[in-house]
Short mmCIF file of the C-alpha atoms (twelve columns), coordinates in Angstrom:
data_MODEL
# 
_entry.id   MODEL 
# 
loop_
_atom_site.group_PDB 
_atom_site.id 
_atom_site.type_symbol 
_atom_site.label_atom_id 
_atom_site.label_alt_id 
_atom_site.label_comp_id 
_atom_site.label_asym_id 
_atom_site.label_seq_id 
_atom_site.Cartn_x 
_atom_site.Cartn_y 
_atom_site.Cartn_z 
_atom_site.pdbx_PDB_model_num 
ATOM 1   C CA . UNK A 1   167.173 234.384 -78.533 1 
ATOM 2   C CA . UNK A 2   167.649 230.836 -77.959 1 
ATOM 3   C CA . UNK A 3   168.632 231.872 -74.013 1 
ATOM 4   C CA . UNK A 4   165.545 234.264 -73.174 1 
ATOM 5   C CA . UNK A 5   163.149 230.985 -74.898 1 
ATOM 6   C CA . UNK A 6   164.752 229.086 -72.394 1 
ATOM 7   C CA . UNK A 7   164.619 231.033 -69.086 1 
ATOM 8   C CA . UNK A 8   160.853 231.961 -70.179 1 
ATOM 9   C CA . UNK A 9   159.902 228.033 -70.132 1 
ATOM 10  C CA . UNK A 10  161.901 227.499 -67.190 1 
ATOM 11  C CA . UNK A 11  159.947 230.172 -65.456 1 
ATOM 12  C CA . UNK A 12  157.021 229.021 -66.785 1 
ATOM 13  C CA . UNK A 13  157.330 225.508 -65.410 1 
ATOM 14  C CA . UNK A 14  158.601 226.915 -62.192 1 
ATOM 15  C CA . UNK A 15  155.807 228.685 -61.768 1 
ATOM 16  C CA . UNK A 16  153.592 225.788 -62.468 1 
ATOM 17  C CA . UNK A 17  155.382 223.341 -60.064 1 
ATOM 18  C CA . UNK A 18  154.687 225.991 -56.993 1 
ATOM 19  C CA . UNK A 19  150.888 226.441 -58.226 1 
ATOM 20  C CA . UNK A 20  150.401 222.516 -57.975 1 
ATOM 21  C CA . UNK A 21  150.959 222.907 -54.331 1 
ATOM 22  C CA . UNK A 22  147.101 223.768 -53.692 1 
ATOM 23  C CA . UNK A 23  145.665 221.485 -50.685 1 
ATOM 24  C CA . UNK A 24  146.212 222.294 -47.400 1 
ATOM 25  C CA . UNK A 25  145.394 219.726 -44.376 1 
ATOM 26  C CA . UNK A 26  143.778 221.341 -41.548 1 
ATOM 27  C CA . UNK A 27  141.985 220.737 -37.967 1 
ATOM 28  C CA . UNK A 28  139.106 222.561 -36.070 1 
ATOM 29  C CA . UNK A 29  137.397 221.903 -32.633 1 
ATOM 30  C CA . UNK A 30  134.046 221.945 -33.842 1 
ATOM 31  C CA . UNK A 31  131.052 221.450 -30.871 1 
ATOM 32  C CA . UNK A 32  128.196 218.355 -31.634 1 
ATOM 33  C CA . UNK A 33  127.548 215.470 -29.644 1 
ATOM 34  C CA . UNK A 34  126.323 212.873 -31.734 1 
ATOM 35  C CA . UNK A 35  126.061 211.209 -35.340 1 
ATOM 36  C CA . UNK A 36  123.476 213.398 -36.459 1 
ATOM 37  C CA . UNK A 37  125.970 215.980 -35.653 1 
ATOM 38  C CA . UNK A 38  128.709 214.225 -37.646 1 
ATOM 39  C CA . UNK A 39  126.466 214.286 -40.830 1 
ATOM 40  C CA . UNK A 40  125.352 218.248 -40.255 1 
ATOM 41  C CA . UNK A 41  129.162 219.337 -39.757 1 
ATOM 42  C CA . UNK A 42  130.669 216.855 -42.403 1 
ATOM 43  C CA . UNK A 43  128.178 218.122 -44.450 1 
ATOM 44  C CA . UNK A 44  128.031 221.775 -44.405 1 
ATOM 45  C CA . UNK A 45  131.841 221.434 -44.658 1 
ATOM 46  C CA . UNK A 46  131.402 219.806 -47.668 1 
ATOM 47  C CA . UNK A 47  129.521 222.670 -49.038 1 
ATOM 48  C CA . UNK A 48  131.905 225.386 -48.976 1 
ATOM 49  C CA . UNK A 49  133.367 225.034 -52.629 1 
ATOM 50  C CA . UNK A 50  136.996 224.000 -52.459 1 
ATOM 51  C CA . UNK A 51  136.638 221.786 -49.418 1 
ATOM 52  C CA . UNK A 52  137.713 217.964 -51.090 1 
ATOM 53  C CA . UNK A 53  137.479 216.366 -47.450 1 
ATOM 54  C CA . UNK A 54  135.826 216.230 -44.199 1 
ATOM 55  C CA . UNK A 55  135.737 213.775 -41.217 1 
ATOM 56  C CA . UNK A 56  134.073 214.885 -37.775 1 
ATOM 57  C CA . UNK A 57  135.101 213.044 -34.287 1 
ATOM 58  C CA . UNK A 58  132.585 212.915 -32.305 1 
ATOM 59  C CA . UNK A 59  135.179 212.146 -28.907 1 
ATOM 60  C CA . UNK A 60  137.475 214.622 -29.762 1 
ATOM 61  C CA . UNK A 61  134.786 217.391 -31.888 1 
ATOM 62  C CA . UNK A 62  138.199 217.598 -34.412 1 
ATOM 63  C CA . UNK A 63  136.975 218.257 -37.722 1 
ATOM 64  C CA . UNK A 64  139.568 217.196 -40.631 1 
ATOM 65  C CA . UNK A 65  139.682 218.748 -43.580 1 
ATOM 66  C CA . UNK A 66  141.748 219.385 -46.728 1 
ATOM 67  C CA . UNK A 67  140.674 222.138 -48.813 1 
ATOM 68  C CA . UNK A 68  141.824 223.833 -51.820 1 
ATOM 69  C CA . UNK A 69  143.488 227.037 -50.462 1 
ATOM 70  C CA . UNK A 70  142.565 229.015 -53.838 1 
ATOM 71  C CA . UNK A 71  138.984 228.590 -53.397 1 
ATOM 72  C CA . UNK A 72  138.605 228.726 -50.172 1 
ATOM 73  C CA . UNK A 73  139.967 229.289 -46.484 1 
ATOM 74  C CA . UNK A 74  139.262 228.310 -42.565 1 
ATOM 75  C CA . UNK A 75  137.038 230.904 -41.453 1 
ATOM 76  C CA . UNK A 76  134.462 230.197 -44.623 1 
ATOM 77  C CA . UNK A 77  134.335 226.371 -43.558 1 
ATOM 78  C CA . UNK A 78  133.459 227.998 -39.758 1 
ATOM 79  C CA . UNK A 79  131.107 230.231 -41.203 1 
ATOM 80  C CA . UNK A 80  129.360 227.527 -42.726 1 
ATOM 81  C CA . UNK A 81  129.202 225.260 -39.584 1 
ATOM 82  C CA . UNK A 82  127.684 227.966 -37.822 1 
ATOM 83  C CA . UNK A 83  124.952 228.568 -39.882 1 
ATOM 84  C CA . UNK A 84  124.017 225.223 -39.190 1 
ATOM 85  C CA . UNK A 85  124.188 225.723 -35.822 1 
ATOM 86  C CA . UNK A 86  127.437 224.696 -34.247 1 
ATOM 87  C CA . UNK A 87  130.056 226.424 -32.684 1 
ATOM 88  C CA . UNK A 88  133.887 226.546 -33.406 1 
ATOM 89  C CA . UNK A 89  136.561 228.392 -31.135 1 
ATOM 90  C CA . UNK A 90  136.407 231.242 -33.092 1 
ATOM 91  C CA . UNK A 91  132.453 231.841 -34.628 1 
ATOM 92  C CA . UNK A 92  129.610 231.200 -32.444 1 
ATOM 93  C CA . UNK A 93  125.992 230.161 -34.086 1 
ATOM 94  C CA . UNK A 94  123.651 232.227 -33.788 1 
ATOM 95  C CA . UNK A 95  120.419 231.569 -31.037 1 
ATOM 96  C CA . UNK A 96  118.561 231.161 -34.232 1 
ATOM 97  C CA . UNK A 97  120.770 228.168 -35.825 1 
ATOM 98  C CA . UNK A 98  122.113 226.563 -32.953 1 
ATOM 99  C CA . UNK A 99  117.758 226.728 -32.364 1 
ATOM 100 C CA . UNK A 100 117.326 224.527 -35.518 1 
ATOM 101 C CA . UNK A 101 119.716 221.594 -34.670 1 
ATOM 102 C CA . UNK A 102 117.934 218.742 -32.902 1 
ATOM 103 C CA . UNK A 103 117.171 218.704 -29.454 1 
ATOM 104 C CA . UNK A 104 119.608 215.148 -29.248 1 
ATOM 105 C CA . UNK A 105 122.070 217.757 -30.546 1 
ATOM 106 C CA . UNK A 106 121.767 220.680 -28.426 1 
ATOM 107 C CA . UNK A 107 125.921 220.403 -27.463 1 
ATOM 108 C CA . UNK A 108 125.016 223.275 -25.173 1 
ATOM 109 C CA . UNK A 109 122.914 221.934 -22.636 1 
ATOM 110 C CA . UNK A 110 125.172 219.712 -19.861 1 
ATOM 111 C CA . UNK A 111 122.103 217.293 -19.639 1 
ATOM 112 C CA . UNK A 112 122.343 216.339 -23.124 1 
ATOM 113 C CA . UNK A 113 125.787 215.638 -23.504 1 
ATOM 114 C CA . UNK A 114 125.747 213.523 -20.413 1 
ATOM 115 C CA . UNK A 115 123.095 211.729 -21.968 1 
ATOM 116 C CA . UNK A 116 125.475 210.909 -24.925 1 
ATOM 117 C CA . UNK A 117 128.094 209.798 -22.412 1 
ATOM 118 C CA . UNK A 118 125.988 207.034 -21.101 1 
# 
């Protein structure tokens, strides 16, 4: 009796241990051009429950994240950046969002992001 008591706690806290292991670090390209940008992507990151962290580059468009992987996953932090208007490699906004974003924003027009260059 004294044996199955044992290998049931030591399964138990086993099982525990490996749960514990729930944030994952992760990178996306993710298409702005300036700080107002950086607030709308950080933000709407921010808002998919289970994301604990997000920084926005605006040189390199890397988003950083960690997230918790039992709440949430990549594509619904992309999902949410597009229906705010910006694009990732994978999910496109819509005419309608990307519409709604600034016009300092609008990533997708070459004269504006020369005019952040300058």
């Amino acid at each position: 009796m004294k044996k199955i008591i044992t290998v049931i706690a030591l399964v138990l806290f086993t099982a525990m241990g490996l749960a514990q292991e729930k944030n994952k670090k992760m990178t996306m390209e993710v298409d702005g051009v300036c700080e107002m940008c950086k607030m709308r992507i950080e933000k709407a990151a921010l808002g998919v429950k289970g994301v604990k962290y997000a920084l926005w580059d605006i040189p390199s468009h890397q988003l950083s994240l960690i997230i918790d992987e039992r709440k949430t996953n990549s594509m619904a932090v992309k999902t949410a950046l597009v229906a705010v208007g910006h694009d990732t490699k994978e999910l496109k906004a819509t005419e309608e969002a990307y519409n709604k974003v600034m016009p300092c924003c609008k990533y997708r027009d070459e004269e504006v992001v020369n005019s952040h260059k300058n």
